[in-house]
ROFI-656937 format. One line per 4 residues: number of its first residue (from 1); their letters; for each residue x, y, z of C-alpha. Coordinates in nm, 4 decimals, m for minus. Layout:
NUM> A> X Y Z  ...
END
This chain:
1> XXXX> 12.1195 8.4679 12.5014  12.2401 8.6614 12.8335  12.4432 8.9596 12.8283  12.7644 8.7618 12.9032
5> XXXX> 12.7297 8.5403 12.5902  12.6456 8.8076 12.3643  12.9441 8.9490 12.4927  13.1449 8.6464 12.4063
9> XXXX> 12.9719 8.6874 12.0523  13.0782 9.0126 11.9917  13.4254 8.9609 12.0922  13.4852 8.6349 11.8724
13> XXXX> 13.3536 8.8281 11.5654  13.6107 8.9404 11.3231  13.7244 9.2705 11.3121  13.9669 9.3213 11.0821
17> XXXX> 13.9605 9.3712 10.7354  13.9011 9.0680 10.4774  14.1676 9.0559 10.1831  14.2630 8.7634 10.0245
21> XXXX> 14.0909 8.5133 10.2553  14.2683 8.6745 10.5824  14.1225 8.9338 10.8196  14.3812 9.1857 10.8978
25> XXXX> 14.4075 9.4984 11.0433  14.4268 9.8087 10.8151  14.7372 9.9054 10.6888  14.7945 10.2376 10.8824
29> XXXX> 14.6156 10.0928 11.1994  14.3285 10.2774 11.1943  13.9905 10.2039 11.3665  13.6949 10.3090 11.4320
33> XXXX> 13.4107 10.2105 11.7076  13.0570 10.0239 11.6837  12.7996 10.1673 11.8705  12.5457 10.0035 12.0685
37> XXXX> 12.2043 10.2094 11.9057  12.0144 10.0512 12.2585  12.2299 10.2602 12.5407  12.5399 10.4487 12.3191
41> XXXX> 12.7947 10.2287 12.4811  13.0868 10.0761 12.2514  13.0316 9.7436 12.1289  13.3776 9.7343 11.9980
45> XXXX> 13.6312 9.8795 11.7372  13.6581 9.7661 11.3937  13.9818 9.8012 11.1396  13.9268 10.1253 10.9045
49> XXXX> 14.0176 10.0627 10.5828  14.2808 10.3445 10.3894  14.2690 10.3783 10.0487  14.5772 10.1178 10.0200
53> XXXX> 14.3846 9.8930 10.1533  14.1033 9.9052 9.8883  14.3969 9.9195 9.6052  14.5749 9.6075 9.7746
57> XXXX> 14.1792 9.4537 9.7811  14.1225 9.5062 9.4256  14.4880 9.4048 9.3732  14.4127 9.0678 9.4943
61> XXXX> 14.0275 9.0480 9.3351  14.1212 9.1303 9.0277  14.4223 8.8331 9.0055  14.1471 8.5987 9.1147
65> XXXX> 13.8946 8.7252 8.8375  14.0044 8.5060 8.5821  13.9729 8.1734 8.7770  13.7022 8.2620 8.9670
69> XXXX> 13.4912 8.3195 8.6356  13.5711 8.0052 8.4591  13.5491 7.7688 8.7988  13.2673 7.5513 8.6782
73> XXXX> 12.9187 7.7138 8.7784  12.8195 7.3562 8.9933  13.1236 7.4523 9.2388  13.0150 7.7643 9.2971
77> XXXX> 12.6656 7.6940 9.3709  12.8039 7.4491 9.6099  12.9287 7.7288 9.7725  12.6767 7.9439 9.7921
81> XXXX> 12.4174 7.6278 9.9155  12.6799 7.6029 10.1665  12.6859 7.9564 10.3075  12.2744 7.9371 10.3273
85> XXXX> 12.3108 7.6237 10.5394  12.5655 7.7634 10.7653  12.3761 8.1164 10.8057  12.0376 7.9227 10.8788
89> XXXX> 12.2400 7.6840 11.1414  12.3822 8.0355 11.2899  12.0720 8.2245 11.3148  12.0463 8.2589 11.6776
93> XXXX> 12.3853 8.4645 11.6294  12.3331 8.6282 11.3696  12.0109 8.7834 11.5177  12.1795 8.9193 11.8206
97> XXXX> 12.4468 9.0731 11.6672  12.2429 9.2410 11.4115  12.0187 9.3254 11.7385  12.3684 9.4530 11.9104
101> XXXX> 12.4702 9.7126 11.6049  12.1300 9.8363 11.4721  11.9191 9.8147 11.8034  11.6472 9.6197 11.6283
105> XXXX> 11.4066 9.3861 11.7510  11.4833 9.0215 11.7778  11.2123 8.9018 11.5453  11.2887 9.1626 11.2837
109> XXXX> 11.6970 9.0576 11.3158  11.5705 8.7163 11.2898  11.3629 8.7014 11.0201  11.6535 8.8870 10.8300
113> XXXX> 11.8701 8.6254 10.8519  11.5973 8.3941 10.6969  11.5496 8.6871 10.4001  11.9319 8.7010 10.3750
117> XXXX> 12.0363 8.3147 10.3749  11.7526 8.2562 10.1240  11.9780 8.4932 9.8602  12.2456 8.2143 9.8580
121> XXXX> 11.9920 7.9343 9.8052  11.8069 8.1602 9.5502  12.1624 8.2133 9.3509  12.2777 7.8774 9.3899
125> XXXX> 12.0134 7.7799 9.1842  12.0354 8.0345 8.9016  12.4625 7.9928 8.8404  12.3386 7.6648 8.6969
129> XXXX> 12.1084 7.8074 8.5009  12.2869 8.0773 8.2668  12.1864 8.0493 7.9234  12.2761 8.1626 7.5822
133> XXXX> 12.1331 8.1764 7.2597  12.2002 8.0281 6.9142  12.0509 8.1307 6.6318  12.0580 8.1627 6.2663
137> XXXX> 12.1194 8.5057 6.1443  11.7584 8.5968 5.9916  11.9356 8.7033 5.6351  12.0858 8.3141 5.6427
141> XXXX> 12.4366 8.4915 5.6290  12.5560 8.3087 5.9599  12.4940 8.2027 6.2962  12.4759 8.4033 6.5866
145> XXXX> 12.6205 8.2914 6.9182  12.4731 8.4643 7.2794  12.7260 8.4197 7.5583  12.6957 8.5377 7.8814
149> XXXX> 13.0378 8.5907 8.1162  13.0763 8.7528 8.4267  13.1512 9.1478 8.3999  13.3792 9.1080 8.6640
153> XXXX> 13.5604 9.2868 8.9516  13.2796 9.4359 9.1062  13.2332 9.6931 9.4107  12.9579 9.6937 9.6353
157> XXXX> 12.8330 9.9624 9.9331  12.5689 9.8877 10.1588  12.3837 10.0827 10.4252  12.3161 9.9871 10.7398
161> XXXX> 11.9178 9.8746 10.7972  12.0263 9.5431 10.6611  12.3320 9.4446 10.7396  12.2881 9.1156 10.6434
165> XXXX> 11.9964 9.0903 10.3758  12.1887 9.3716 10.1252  12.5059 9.2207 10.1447  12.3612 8.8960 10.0331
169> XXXX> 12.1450 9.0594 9.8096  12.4633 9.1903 9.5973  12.7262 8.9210 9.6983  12.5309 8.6164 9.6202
173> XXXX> 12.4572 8.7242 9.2409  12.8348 8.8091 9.1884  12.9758 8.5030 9.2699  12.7278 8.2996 9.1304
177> XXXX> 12.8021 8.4810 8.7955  13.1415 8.4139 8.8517  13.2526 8.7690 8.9799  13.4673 8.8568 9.2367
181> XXXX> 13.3781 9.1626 9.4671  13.4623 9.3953 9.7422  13.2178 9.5381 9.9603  13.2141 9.8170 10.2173
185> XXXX> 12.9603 9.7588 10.4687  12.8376 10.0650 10.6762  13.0032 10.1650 10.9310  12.7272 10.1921 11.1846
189> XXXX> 12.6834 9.7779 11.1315  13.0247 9.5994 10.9903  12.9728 9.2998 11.2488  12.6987 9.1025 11.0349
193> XXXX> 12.9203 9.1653 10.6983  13.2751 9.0039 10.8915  13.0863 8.7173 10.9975  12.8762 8.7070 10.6652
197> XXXX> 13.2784 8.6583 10.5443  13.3772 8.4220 10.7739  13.0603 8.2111 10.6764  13.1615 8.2116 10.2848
201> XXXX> 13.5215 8.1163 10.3815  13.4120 7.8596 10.5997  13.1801 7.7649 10.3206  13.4906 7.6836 10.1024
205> XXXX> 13.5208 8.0197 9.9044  13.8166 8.0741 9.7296  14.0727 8.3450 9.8647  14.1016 8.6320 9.6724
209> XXXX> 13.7428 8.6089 9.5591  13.5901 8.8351 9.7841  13.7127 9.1799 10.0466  13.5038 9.3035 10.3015
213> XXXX> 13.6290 9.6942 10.3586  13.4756 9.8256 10.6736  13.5951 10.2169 10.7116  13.5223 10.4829 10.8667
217> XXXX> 13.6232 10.6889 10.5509  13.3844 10.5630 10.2759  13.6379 10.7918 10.0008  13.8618 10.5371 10.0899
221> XXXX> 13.7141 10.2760 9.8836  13.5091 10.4890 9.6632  13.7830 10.6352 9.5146  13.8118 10.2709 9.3543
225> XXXX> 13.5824 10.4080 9.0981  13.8404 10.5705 8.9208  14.0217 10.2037 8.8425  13.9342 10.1020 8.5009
229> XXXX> 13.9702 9.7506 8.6496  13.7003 9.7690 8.8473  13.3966 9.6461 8.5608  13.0677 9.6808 8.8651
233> XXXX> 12.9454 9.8779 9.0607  12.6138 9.8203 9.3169  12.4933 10.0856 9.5783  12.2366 10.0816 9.8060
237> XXXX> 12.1864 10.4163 10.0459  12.0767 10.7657 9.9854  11.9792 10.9402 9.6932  12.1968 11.1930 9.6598
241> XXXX> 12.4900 10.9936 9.7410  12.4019 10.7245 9.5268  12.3683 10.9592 9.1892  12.7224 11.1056 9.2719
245> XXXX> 12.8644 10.7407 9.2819  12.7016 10.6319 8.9837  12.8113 10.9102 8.7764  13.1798 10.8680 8.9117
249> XXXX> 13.1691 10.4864 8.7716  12.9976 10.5747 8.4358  13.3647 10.8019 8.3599  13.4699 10.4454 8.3163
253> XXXX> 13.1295 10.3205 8.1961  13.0681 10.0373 8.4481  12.7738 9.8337 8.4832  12.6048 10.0019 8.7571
257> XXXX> 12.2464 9.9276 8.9718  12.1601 10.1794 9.2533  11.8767 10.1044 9.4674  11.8122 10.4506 9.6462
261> XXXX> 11.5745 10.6706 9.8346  11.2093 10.5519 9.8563  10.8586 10.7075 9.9650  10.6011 10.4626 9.9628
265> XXXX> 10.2565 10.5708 9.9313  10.0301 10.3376 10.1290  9.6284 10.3244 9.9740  9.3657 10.2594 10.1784
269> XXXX> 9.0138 10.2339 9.9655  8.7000 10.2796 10.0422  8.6322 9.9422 9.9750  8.9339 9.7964 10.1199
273> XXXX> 8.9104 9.5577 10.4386  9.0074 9.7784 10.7114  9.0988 9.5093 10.9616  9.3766 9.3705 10.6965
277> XXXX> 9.4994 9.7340 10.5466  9.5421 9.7964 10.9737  9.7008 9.4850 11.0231  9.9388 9.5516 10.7752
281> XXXX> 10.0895 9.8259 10.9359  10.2615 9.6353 11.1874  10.5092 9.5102 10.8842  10.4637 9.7819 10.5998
285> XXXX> 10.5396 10.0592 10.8344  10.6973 9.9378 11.1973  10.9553 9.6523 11.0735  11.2786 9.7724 11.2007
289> XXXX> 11.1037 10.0685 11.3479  11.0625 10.2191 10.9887  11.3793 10.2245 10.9111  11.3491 10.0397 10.5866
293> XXXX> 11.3673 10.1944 10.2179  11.0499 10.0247 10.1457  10.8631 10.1320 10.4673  10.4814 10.2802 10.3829
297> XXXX> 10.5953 10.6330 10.3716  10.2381 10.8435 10.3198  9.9305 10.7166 10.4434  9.6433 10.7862 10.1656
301> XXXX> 9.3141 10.6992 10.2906  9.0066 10.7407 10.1188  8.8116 10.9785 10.3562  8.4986 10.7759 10.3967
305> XXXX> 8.7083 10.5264 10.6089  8.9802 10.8082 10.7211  8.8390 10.7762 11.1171  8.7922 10.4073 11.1035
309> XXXX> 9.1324 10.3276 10.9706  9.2983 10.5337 11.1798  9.1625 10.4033 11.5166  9.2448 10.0298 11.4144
313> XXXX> 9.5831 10.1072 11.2468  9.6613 10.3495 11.5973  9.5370 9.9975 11.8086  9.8178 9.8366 11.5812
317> XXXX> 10.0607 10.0763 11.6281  10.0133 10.0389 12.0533  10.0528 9.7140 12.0690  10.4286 9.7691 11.9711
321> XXXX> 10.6895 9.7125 12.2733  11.0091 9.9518 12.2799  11.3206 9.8485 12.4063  11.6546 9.7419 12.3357
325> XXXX> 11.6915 9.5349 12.0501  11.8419 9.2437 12.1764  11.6074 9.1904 12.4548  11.3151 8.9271 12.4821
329> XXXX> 11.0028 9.0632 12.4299  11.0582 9.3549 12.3052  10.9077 9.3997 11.9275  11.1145 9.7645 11.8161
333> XXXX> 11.3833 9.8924 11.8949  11.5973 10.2331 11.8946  11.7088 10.4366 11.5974  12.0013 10.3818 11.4369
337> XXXX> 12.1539 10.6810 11.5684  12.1379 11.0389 11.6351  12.1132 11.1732 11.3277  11.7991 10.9637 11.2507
341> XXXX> 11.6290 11.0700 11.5899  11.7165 11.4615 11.4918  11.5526 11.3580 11.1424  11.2411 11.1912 11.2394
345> XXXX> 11.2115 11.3993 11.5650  11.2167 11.7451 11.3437  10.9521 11.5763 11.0799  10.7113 11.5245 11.3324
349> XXXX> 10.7805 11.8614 11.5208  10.7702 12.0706 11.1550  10.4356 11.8756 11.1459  10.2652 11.9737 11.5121
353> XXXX> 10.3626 12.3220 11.4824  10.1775 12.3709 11.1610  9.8378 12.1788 11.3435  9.8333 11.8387 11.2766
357> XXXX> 9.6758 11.6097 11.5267  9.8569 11.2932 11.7370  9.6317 11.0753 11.8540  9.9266 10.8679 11.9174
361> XXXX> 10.2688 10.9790 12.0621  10.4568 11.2260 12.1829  10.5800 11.0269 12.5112  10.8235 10.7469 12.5717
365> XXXX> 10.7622 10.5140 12.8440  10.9790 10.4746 13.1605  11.2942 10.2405 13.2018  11.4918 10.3145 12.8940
369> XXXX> 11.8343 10.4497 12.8614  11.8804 10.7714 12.8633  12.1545 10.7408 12.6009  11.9396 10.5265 12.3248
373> XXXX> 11.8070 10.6670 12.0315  11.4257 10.6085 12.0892  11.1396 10.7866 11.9363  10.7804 10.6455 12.0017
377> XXXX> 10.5008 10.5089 11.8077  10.3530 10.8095 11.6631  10.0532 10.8285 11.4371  9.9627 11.2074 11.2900
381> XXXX> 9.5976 11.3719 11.1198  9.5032 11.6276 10.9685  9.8545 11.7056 10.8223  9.9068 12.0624 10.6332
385> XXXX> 9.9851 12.0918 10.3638  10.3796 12.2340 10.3460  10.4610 12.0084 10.6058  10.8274 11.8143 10.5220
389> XXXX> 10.6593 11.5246 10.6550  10.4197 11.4714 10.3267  10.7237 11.4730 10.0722  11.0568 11.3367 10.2912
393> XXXX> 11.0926 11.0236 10.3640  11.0964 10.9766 10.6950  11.2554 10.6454 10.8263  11.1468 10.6128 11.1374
397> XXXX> 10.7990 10.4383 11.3275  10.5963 10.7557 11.2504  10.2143 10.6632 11.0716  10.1205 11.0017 10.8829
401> XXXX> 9.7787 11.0371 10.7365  9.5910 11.2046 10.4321  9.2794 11.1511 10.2932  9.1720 11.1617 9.9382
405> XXXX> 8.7951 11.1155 9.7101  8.8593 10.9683 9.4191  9.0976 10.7333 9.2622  9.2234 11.0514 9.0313
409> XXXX> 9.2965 11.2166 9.2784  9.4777 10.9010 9.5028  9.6999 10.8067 9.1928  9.8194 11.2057 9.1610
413> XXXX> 9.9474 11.1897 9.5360  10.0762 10.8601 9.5512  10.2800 10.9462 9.1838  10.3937 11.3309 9.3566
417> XXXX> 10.7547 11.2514 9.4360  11.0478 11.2145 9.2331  11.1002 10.8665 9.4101  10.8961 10.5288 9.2834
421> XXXX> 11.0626 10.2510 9.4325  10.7815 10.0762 9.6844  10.3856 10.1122 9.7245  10.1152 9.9439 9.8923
425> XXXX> 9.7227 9.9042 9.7832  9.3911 9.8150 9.9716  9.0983 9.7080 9.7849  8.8801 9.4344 9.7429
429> XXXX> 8.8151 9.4488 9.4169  9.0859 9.2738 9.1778  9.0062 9.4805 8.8752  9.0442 9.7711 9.0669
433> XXXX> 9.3352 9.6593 9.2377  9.4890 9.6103 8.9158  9.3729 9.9493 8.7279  9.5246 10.1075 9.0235
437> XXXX> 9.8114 9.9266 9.0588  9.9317 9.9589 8.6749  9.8805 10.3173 8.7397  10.1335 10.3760 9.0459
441> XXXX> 10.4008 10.4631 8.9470  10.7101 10.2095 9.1302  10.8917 9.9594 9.0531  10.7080 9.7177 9.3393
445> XXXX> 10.3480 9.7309 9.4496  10.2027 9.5470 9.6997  9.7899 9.4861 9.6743  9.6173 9.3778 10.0887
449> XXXX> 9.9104 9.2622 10.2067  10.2357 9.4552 10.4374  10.4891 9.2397 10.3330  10.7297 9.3666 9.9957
453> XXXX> 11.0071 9.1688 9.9770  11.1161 8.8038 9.8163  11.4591 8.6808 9.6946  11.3062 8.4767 9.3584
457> XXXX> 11.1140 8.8484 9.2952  11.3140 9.1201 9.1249  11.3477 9.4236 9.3815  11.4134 9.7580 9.2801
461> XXXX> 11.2517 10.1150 9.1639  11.2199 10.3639 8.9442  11.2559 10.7355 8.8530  11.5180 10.8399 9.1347
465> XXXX> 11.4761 10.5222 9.3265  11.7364 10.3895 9.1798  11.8667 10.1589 8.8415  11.8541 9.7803 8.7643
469> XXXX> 11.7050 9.5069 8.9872  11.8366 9.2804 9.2813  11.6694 8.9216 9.2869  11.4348 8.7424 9.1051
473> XXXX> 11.5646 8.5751 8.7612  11.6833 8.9786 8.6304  11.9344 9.0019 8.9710  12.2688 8.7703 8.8275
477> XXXX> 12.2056 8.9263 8.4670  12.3116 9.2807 8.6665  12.6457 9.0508 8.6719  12.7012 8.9093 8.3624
481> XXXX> 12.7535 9.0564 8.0342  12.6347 8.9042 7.6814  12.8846 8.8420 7.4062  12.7808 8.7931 7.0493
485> XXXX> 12.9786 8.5824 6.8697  12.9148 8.5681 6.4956  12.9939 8.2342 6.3032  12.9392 8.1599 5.9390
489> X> 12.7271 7.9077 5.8862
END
């Protein structure tokens, strides 16, 4: 796609605000701009959604509740087998605008929309599939009845690194349980999320069933938390953020899942196959230039294969082409913005000045923009201890190494964080992959392999990464509640 035609893409994506099957501007007029991550030019301006706007949204959702969750669970997986079609047929699209707001690589943005599209297949197979129970009452006094219904109105927030994939990830789930929902995308990539809409409507979604808020004022539809009508609430994003959100809908006690802040330990041992725990790098640690919640955070590498590791993972790491995200060839892309590049930029400084080694880093090559938010390929040794970059996460295509002598002592710094959300483990030993692997403690672990993430597998963490799980067979039961009905028999 030439510049000219991803122009023409840009400018025939929606930009208003979706309520009630429309897209409309916001109702004070206020905008806000999309910036291009590659060069810091404006890709365009998108409607800002007030606080009237998210009441009229959940105005309109709410109406629709009630025929939305009794429309026969066949039509809606029609819909949502519908949407995957029409997202796989638009992929070419979909990658380059994903490419134009996040500055990511083409085959990461396209592989997304492959992840993403396979959450409306996945979902269109489990509405049909709710089940109940019926029973006897075990003291014979009557029989008890299981029924699941949706929860209902539900609000969803999504951050940026996928602006496809976690949309899907929440939307598809909701309205195959029957629930309508609002979402507010983030504001650095709203594009994917308006045409995400305009796919379900052209997919034959109801009106009224689901609002896409982009703002540049995320109170503004936060502060739906305080509606008692509002029965869900799904967040994926920081930490900190997340907590304060989730505590705002339990005042109303909401169902609520929060997938949150990860750091990933990544253990290489001694008996692991070097070539494949180096290999793996390439997705576990560079896919969308490490800006992914699941992204190998904290290299742990047993130190009889420390050196080797390093110089084949470091080979890996080289072979890695920067540029803008929406060019050919290129295979990462920018940061999302300045703020990440003053994050991941002060990580690796706080580490330097304390004596760690680079054997990898430190330069950009010549011919990118001045105004793109690049970092290079970096790859640090020998890391103090007291460094930031051993306990923050650090989001961004930085490889940081320690070294450890026993499996004791692997477990204890893999399990030193207050976040357990992803993990990844090298051995070639099954028993041992498996002692170790009960013994990590988050929610996902991945044993010789880079790759964490499948719609028909339940995704999520735990301790502060976060409550519930998106996916798999557990991700519509986030949406539905059970109802015991008691019958005498």
């Amino acid at each position: 796609m030439n510049s000219t035609d991803l122009q023409q893409l840009i400018d025939t994506t929606p930009t208003g605000l979706f309520i009630g099957g429309e897209f409309t501007d916001a109702d004070n007029g206020d905008t806000f701009e999309v910036i291009n991550p590659s060069d810091g030019s404006v890709l365009t301006t998108v409607a800002s959604a007030s606080e009237a706007d998210a009441r009229r949204a959940l105005d309109v959702n709410a109406d629709a509740q009630t025929t939305w969750g009794t429309t026969p669970a066949r039509e809606r997986a029609e819909i949502l087998r519908r949407t995957y079609e029409y997202l796989i047929d638009h992929t070419e699209e979909l990658a380059y605008l994903q490419s134009a707001e996040l500055g990511r690589a083409l085959p990461d943005s396209e592989a997304e929309v492959t992840y993403g599209a396979e959450f409306f297949r996945w979902f269109a197979e489990e509405a049909v599939r709710v089940r109940g129970d019926y029973r006897h009452a075990p003291n014979g006094a009557g029989r008890i009845i299981v029924h699941e219904q949706p929860v209902g109105p539900s609000l969803a927030i999504t951050p940026w690194n996928f602006p496809l994939a976690m949309g899907a990830r929440k939307i598809a789930p909701a309205l195959a349980a029957g629930c309508t929902m609002i979402i507010k995308p983030a504001s650095k990539t709203p594009l994917t999320m308006l045409f995400l809409a305009k796919a379900l409507k052209e997919s034959g979604l109801p009106d009224g069933v689901l609002a896409v808020l982009p703002t540049g004022h995320s109170a503004n539809v936060s502060a739906l938390l305080g509606d008692a009508r509002l029965r869900k609430f799904t967040f994926t994003g920081s930490t900190e953020v997340g907590q304060m959100l989730g505590a705002k809908a339990a005042e109303h006690s909401m169902k609520v899942s929060l997938e949150l802040g990860g750091n990933a330990p990544y253990i290489v041992c001694a008996d692991a196959d070097l070539d494949v725990a180096a290999e793996a790098v390439a997705v576990a640690k560079m896919r969308g230039a490490g800006q992914v919640c699941i992204a190998a955070n904290r290299f742990l590498v047993h130190s009889s294969v420390k050196d080797e590791f390093v110089a084949k993972a470091t080979e890996v790491m080289k072979s890695f082409r920067i540029g803008p995200g929406t060019e050919d060839g290129v295979t990462y892309g920018p940061l999302s913005g300045a703020d990440q590049l003053e994050k991941v930029s002060g990580l690796v400084d706080d580490a330097m000045e304390r004596g760690a080694n680079r054997p990898l880093g430190g330069e950009l090559p010549d011919g990118l923009h001045p105004d793109g938010y690049y970092y290079p390929a970096t790859v640090l040794t020998d890391i103090a201890e007291g460094s930031e970059i051993l306990t923050e996460e650090i989001f961004g295509p930085v490889l940081a190494v320690s070294t450890f002598d026993t499996d004791d002592e692997a477990i204890a710094m893999a399990n030193n964080t207050p976040f357990g959300l992803a993990s990844y483990l090298f051995t070639e030993n099954l028993t041992h992959a498996l002692d170790l692997a009960e013994r990590i403690e988050a929610g996902m672990v991945a044993v010789n392999k880079g790759a964490l993430f499948d719609p028909a597998a339940p995704f999520g963490g735990v301790k502060e990464s976060g409550l519930g799980r998106e996916g798999g067979f557990e991700g519509i039961h986030e949406f539905l509640e059970p109802k015991f009905i008691s019958l005498p028999l």
